[in-house]
N, C-alpha and C positions, 0 to 999 in steps of 0.2 A: 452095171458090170461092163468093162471095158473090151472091147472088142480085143480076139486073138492079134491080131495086126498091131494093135495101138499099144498093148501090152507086151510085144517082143518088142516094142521100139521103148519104149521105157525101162523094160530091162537092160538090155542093151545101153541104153544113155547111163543107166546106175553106172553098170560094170566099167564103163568108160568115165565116166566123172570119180568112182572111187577109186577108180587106177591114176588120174591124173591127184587125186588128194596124194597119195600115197607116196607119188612120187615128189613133190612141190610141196605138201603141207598145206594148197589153199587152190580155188579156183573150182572145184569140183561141184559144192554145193552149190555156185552160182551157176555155172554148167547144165547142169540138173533143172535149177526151175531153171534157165532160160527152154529148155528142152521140154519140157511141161507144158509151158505155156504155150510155146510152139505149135506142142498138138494138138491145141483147140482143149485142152480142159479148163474146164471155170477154175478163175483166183481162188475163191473161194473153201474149193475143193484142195487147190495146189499147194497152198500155205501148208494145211494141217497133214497133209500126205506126206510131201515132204522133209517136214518136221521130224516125222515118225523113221521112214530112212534116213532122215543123217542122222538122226540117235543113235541107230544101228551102226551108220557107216564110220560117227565120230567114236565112238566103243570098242568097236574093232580096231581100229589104229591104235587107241590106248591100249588097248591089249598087247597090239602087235610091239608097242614102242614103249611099254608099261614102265621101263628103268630109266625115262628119259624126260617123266615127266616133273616138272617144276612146280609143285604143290602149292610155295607162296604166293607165285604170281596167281596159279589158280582160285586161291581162296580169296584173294582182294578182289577180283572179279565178282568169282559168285554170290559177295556179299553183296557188291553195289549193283547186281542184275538182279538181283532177286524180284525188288517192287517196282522192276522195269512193264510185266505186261500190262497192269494197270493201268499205265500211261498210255501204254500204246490200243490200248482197248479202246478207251476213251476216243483216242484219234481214227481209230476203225469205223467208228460208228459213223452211220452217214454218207459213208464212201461207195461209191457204187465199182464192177467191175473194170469200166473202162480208166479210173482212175488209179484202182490199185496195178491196172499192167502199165499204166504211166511210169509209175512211180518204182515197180518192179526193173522198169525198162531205163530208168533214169540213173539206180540204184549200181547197176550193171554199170551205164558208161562211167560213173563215177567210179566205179571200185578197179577199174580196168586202165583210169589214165588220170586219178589225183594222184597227184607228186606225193611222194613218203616223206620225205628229208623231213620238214615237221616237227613229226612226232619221235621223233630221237632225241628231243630236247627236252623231253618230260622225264623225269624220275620213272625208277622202275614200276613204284606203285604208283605215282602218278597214272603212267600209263596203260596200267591195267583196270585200273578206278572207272578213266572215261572209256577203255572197251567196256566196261560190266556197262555202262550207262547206255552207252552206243547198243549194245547187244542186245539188252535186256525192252527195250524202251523200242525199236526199231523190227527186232524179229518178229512180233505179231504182224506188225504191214506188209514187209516187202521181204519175208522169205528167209531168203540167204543174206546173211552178217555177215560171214566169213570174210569176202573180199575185204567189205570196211573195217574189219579189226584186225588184221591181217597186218599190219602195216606196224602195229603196236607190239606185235613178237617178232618182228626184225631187230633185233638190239644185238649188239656186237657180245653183250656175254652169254648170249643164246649161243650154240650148237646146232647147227641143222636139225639133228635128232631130237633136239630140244625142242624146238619151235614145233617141230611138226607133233612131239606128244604131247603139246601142254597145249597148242590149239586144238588141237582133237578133244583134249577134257572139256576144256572151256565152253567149245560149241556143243560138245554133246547135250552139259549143262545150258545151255541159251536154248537148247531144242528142247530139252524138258522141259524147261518154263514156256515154251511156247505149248506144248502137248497139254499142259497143267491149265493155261487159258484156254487152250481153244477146246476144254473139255467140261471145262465150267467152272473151276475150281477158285477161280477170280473174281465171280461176280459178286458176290456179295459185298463185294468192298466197289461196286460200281453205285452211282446213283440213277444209273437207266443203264440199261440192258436189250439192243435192239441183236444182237450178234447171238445167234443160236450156240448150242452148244453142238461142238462139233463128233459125229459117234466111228469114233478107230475102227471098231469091229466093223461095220458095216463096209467097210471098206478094205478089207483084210486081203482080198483079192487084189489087190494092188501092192499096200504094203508087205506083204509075206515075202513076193518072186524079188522086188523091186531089194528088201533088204536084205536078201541071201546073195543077190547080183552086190552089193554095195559088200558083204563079206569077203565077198571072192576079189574084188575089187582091191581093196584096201591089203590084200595079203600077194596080189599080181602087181601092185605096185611099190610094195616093198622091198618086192624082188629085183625090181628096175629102178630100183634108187640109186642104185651105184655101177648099174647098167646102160643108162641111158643119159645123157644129156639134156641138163634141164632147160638150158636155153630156145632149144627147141618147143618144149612145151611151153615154154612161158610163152615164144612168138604166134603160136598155135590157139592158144586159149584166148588172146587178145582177140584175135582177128575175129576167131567165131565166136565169140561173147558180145563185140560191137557190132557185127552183122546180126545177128537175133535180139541185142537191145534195141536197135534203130528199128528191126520189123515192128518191137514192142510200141517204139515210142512214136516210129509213124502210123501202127491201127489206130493209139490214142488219141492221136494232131486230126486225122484222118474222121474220127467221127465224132471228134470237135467242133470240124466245121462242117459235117455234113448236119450236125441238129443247130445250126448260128443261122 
């Protein structure tokens, strides 16, 4: 059970990472695990907690934005995410902690300062094809998607309001399929099986406060969508996303060479 202390600071980061969704459409869930990890809880733990609050946090924004959401783009996704965890199970295995907050911490700088220009060049289903794949295939590892598909609902016939309800679907769906693997529901289609399955309830004490802070959240930043300026956040969220990736990816370097 997580100490009083360690649990108002994660509530706390919710309500703050689903105010920054709310208002941006993106950055929140990366926010959040880098906040997790931060305080000392195991990858392992982080992934599937996680998962379970941004289900909630991604739910709540559909709700809040439910006339704004773009179905087609949604469904060419969830088809090509579907038999994403598979893949990513597979690569799970094996992996010890110090390499999934690598690779959490990698994840970050990249979704923080790879160029978009890109992927504007892809068709619309095109490029929601390679999010389901990116999504589906990548969210068992390293947590939060968002940032990296994020880039693929920038397109000029999107709406602000758009982008932000049709990635809230999408990710809620890539969170479910991660909740669906890390619960066991996957393995039988594995041909080895070292990754336990992961138990929600056991853990309710975290996820219950965490995803009522992720409700409040998403509805306190709905309200500052046309209140605040986003450039602001965006410059905000950079800075302290690269500063607790770099913690992440210096503990990694760091007891790399202390076991060389």
């Amino acid at each position: 059970m997580a100490s009083a202390s360690l649990l108002s600071l994660l509530v706390l980061g919710t309500l703050l990472s689903a105010t920054l969704s709310g208002v941006i459409g993106m950055a929140g869930g990366t926010l959040l695990l880098a906040i997790m990890l931060f305080s000392g809880l195991d990858p392992w733990l982080v992934v599937p907690v996680h998962a379970a609050v941004q289900l909630v946090a991604n739910a709540s924004r559909v709700v809040a934005h439910r006339h704004h959401v773009r179905t087609a783009a949604f469904w060419v996704l969830a088809g090509i995410a579907l038999p994403g965890p598979l893949l990513g199970l597979r690569w799970l295995e094996g992996l010890d902690s110090t390499a999934v907050r690598g690779a959490m911490g990698l994840m970050i700088i990249m979704s923080v300062w790879l160029p978009k220009f890109a992927f504007t060049r892809l068709s619309e289903r095109g490029s929601f094809a390679f999010a389901g794949a990116v999504g589906g295939t990548i969210g068992v590892i390293v947590g939060a998607v968002g940032p990296m598909i994020a880039p693929f609902f920038l397109r000029p016939s999107f709406s602000k309001r758009e982008v932000i309800a049709t990635k809230a679907a999408c990710q809620a769906y890539l969170h479910l399929l991660k909740i669906a693997a890390f619960s066991g529901l996957y393995p039988a289609l594995l041909t080895t099986r070292s990754v336990p399955a992961f138990d929600f309830a056991h853990q309710a004490t975290l996820i219950i406060p965490m995803g009522a802070a992720a409700i409040g959240g998403t509805y306190v930043g709905k309200w500052l969508l046309t209140r605040v300026s986003e450039r602001r956040f965006v410059v905000l969220y950079k800075l302290v996303l690269t500063v607790l990736a770099l913690r992440l990816i210096g503990g990694f370097l760091w007891q790399g060479l202390a076991g060389a």
